[in-house]
C-alpha positions in Angstrom: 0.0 0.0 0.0 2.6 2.6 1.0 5.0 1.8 -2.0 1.7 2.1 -4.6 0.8 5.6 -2.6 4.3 6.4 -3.4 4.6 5.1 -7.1 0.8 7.2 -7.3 2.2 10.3 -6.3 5.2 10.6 -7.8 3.1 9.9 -11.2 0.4 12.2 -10.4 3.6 15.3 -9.3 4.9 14.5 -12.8 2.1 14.9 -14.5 0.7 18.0 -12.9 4.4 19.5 -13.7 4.7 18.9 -17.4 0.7 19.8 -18.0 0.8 22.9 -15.6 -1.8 25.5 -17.1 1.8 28.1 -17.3 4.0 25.7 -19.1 1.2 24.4 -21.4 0.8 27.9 -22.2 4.6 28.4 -22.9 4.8 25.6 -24.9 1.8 26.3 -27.3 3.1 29.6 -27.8 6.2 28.4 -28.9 5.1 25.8 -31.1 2.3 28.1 -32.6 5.0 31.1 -32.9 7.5 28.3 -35.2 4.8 27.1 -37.5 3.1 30.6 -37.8 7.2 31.7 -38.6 7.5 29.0 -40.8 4.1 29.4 -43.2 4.7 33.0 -43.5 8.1 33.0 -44.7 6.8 30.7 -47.4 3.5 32.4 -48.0 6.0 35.9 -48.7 8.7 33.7 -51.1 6.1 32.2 -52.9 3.8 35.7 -53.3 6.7 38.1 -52.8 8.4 39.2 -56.2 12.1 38.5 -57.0 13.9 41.7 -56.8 16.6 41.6 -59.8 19.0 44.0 -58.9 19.5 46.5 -55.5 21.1 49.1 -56.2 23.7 50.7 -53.3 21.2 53.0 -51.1 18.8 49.7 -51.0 21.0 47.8 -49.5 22.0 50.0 -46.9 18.4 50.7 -46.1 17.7 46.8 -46.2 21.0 46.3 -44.0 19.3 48.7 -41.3 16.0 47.1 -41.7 17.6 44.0 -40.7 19.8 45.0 -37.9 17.0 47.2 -36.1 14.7 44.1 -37.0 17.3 41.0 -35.0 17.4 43.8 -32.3 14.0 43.5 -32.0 13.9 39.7 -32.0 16.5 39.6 -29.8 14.6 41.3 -27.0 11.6 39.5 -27.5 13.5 36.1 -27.2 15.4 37.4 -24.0 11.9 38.6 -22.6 10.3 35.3 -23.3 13.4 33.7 -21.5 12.8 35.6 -18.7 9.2 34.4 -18.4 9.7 31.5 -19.0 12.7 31.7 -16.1 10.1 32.9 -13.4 7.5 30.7 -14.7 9.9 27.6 -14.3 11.4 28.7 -11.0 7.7 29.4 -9.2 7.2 25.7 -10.3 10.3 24.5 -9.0 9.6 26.1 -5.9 6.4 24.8 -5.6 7.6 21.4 -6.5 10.7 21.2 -4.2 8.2 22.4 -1.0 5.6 19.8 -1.8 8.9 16.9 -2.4 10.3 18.1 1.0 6.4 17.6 2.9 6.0 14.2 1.1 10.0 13.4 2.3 9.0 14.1 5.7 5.5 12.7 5.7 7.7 9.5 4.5 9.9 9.9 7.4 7.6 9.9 10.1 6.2 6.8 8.7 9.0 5.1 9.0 10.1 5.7 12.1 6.7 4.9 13.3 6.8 1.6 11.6 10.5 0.4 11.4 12.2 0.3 15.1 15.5 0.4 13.9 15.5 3.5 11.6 14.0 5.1 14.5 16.5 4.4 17.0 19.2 5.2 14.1 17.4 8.8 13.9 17.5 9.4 17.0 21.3 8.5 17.5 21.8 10.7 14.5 20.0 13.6 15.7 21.7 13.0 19.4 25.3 14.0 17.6 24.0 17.6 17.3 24.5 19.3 20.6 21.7 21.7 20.4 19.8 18.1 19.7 21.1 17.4 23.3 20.4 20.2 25.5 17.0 20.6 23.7 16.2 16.8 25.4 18.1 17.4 28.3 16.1 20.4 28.9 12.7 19.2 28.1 13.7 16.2 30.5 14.4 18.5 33.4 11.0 20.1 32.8 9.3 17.0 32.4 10.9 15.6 35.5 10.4 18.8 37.8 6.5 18.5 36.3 6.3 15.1 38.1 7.9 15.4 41.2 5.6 18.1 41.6 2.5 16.4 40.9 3.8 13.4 43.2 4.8 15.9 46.2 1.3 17.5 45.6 -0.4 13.8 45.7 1.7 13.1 49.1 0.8 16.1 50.5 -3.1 15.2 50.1 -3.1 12.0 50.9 -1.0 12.9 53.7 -3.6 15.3 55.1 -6.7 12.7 54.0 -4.6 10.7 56.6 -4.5 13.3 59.0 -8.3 13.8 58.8 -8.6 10.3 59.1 -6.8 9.6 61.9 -8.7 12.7 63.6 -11.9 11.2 62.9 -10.9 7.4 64.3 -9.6 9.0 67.3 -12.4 11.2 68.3 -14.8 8.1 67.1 -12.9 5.8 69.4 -12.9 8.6 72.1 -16.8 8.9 71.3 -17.0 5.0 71.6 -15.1 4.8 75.2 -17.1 7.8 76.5 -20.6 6.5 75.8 -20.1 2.9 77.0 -21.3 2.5 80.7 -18.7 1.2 83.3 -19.3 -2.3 83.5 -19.5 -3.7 87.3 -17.4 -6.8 88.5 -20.3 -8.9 87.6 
């Protein structure tokens, strides 16, 4: 059961990753951006006429149109990089905080079930001094907590003994008092 919950949710954070509503988007827009690239440069070669000669201020003018139009492409490819950046990090992100809860939910269900990773834990986490006053704090608490509540037990059932001991002595008092004196009969 625990490995299949495992194998199921490693499947299921996969999935959810690569068909994420953000990357999804990214992707189609990158497909749909090539193959809209692709059929227009072929719709303008096919309908586009041949230009025979250029003369000297043309192709300065298509030399500039070029440069000013990579510049522009250029930017719009480092923009979509950088969306693409965030977009991939918040995922990462969000993927590495739900893989460290599922690593720890997966800890504590092992030490609750296998006796000797527990106890291997626990020596682990003992080797980190803070690790060791923490307990041997807590402890002192702990202990200090019960020796109070036993002191504060004693106590009461050291005065119910008290009372008690009042009451049979003024019963047996009571009892002596109230008996007549019997005669040498």
């Amino acid at each position: 059961m625990g490995q299949e919950h495992s194998n199921n949710s490693i499947f299921k954070s996969i999935l959810c990753k690569w068909l994420a509503k953000e990357t999804r988007g990214f992707l189609g827009g990158l497909v749909g951006g090539l193959i809209g690239g692709l059929i227009a440069f072929a719709v303008v070669n096919h309908f586009g006429k041949s230009a025979g000669t250029i003369s000297g201020s043309d192709a300065v003018s298509i030399a500039n149109t070029y440069i000013v139009y990579t510049t522009f492409v250029i930017a719009a490819v480092a923009m979509l990089l950088t969306v693409a950046g965030l977009i991939f990090t918040q995922h990462f992100t969000v993927e590495k905080e739900a893989h460290i809860a599922h690593a720890f939910s997966c800890l504590l269900d092992i030490v609750r079930t296998d006796d000797e990773k527990a106890i291997m834990l626990i020596g682990k986490a003992m080797e980190n001094p803070n690790v060791v006053q923490f307990v041997s704090d807590s402890l002192q608490v702990k202990i200090l907590e019960e020796i109070q509540a036993r002191k504060a037990n004693a106590d009461a059932r050291a005065a119910d003994a008290m009372n008690e001991a009042g009451a049979a002595e003024s019963l047996s008092f009571n009892l002596l008092a109230s008996t007549p004196a019997k005669n040498g009969a």
